[in-house]
Every structure is written in structure tokens, then in C-alpha cells.
N, C-alpha and C positions, 0 to 999 in steps of 0.2 A: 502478143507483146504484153507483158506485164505493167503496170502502172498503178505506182504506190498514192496516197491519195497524202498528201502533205502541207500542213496548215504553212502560208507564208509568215506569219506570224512564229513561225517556232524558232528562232534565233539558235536555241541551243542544238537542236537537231541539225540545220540547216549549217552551219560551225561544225560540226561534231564528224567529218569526212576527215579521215588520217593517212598518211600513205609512209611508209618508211625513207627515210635518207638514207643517200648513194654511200656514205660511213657515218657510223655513231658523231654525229654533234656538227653535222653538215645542214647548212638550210636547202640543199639542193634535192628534192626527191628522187627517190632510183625512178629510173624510165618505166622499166616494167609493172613495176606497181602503180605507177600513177597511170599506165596508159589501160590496166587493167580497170583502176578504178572510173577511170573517165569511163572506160567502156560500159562499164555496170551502170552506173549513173545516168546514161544518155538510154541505155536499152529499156530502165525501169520508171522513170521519171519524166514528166512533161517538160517541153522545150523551159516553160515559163518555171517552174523549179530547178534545173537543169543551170538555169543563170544566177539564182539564189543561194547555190551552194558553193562553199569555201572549201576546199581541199587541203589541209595544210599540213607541214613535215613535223613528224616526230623528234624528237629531240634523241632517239636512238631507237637501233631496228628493233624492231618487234618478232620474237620468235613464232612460229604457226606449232 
């Protein structure tokens, strides 16, 4: 299992988890992405980081 090594002090990083919303200018994130990125999050990160970070919705989706 991977585990990133991540200063608690780093506000901007720890902020900086995006996930797309379910329509452009919706605060509600799409399921899949967010259940994606929880999963990334928990796989790579310590419990104790893991509770430090904010997930927060785009204000429109993001093309891949």
C-alpha cells in the first residue's frame, strides 16, 4: 500500500482535493467521482491525513 508522506501544516494541499458536480454550477458532487476519489485518498494516505483533507465540488465539470 502506498502512503504519501504529507506535512499537516500544508493547508493548501490538504484544500486542494476537487471532484466534479453532478451538473455544471451544482454544489452536489457526482457519486462516482467523489466515491473514486475517497477511494484514492484512503488507499494512499494515513488514517491521520485521510481526516485533514477537504474534498470540495468544482463549480463545473472538468474534462479528462
Amino acid at each position: 500500500m502506498a502512503r504519501f508522506n504529507v506535512s499537516k501544516d500544508d493547508t493548501e494541499w490538504l484544500n486542494g482535493w476537487w471532484v466534479n458536480p453532478v451538473q455544471d454550477g451544482s454544489p452536489e458532487p457526482d457519486p462516482q467521482d467523489l466515491k473514486e476519489t475517497q477511494a484514492y485518498i484512503q488507499k494512499n494516505y494515513t488514517p491521520e491525513i485521510q481526516e485533514l483533507i477537504k474534498i470540495q465540488v468544482r463549480p463545473t465539470k472538468e474534462v479528462d
